[in-house]
N, C-alpha and C positions, 0 to 999 in steps of 0.2 A: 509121831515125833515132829516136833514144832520145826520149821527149815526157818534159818537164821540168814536173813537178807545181809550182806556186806559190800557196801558201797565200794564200787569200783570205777576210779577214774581213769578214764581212757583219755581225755584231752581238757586239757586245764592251761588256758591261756590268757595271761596280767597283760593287759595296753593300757599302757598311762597317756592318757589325750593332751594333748596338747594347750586345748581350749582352759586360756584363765590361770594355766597351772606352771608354781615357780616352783613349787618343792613336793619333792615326790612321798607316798606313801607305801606303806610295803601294805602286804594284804596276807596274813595268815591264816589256815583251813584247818577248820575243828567236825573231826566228822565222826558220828555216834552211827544209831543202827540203824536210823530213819531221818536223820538230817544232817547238810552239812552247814555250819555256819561261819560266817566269813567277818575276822577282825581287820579293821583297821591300824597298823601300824604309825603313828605320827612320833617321827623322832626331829621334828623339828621345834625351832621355841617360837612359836604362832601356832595359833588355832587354825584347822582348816574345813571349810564345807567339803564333804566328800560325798560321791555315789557310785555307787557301785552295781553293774546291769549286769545279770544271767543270764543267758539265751541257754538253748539245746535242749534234749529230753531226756524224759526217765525222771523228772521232778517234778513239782508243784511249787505254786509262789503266789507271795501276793501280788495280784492287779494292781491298775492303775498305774499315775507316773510314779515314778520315783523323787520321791524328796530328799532331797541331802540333808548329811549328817553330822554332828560336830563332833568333830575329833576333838579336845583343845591339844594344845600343845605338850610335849612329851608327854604321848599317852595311849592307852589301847582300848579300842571301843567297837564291839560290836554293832556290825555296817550291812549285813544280810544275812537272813536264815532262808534255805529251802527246803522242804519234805521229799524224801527219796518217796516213789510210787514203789508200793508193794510188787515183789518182784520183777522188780526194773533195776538197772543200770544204771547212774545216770550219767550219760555224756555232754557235756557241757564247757562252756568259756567264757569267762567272763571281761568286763573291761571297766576302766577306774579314772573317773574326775575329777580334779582337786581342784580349790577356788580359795582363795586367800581373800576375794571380798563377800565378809560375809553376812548371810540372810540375816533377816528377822524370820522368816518361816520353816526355819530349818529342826529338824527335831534335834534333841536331846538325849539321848540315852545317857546310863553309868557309867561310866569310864573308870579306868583303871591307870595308877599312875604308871610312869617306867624311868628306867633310868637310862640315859645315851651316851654314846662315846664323846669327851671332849675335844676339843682343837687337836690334841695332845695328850700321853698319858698321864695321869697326875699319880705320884706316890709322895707321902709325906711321910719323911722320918722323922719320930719325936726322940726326945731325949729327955733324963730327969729333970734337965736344967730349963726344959721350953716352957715357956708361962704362957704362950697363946695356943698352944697343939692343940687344947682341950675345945677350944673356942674353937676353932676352927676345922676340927674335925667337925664338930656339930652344923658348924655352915652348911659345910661341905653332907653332911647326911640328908638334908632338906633342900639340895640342890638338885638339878637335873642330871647332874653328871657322873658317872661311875669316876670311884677311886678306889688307891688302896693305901693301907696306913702301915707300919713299920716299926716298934718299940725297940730301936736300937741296942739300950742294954738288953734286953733279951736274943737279941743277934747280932753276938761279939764276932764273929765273923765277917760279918756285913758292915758292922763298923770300922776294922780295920782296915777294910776294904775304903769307905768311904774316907775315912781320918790320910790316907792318902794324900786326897782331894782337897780334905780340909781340917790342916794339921791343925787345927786351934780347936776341932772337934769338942774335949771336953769341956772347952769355958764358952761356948755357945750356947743364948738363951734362947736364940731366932728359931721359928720352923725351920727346916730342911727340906727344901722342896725336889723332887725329881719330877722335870716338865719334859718327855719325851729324853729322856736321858741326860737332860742337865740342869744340875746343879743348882740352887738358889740359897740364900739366906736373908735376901733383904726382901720377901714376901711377908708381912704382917699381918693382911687384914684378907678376908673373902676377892672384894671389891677390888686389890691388886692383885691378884690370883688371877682374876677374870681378865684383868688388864695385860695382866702379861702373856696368857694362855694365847689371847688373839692377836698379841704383836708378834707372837713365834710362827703365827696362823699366816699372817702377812710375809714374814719375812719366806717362806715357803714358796 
């Protein structure tokens, strides 16, 4: 009967350096039966060189320095892999440098997009009457930033609630914006979305 190795981590320690670095990265662990491999989280909107060092044992890696690695911006990208040693453990911690100036000698890998939290929550209510939702739900899907969307007629509940707020409700053509719980109607375009998103950002 074949014995099934299963990685077990005894000490797994993140130090973000200080050297170089303005914006942090998260670092998520993907572990199979014989390796674990280590993404990069960048939720920021800049690219960043990253590296990532393993020390301890019970694995294998590649030699050599380490060359850093581009994240671009909102996005996830595998930053290190190691081989667990046949029946071994491995105990191990790692440590993470980020660099916002960045190489020409830096590798490349796939990356994977993501989406990030905004300044603020974004929810938009549409209504029959709004001629730009359409547009601008699409901005907003090719954007870096989670939202969610709202079909008012379909939740006449929610709009009695809202028509509260804004008894002119049914003869409005404008999106309806909710930015962290308030209210909008003179948002039009993406580009004042963004605008307004980081004046609520400021006023905070």
């Amino acid at each position: 009967m074949q014995k099934r190795i299963v990685p077990i981590i005894i000490f797994a320690l993140l130090a973000l350096q200080a050297v170089a670095q303005k914006h942090s990265i998260e670092i998520e662990e993907e572990k199979t039966k014989n390796r674990i491999n280590f993404y990069a989280i960048n939720e920021n909107l800049i690219d960043l060189d990253v590296v990532v060092t393993v020390t301890g044992t019970g694995f294998k890696q590649r030699g050599g320095a380490e060359r850093p690695i581009r994240v671009p911006a909102t996005s996830r990208v595998k930053v290190k892999s190691v081989i667990i040693e046949r029946g071994k453990y491995p105990i191990y911690e790692y440590t993470v440098s980020t660099n916002d100036s960045l190489s020409r000698r830096v590798l490349r890998p796939e990356f994977e997009k993501i989406k990030i939290d905004p300044p603020a929550p974004i929810l938009l209510y549409s209504t029959n009457n709004c001629m730009r939702c359409d547009t601008l739900t699409k901005s907003l899907a090719v954007s870096p930033y989670r939202f969610k969307t709202m079909h008012l007629p379909e939740k006449p509940e929610v709009a009695k609630v809202i028509k509260r707020a804004l008894p002119s409700l049914d003869t409005i053509s404008a999106p309806i914006f909710s930015l962290g719980g308030a209210l909008y109607t003179d948002i039009l375009t993406y580009d004042e979305l963004i605008e307004r998103l980081y004046e609520k950002k400021d006023e905070e």
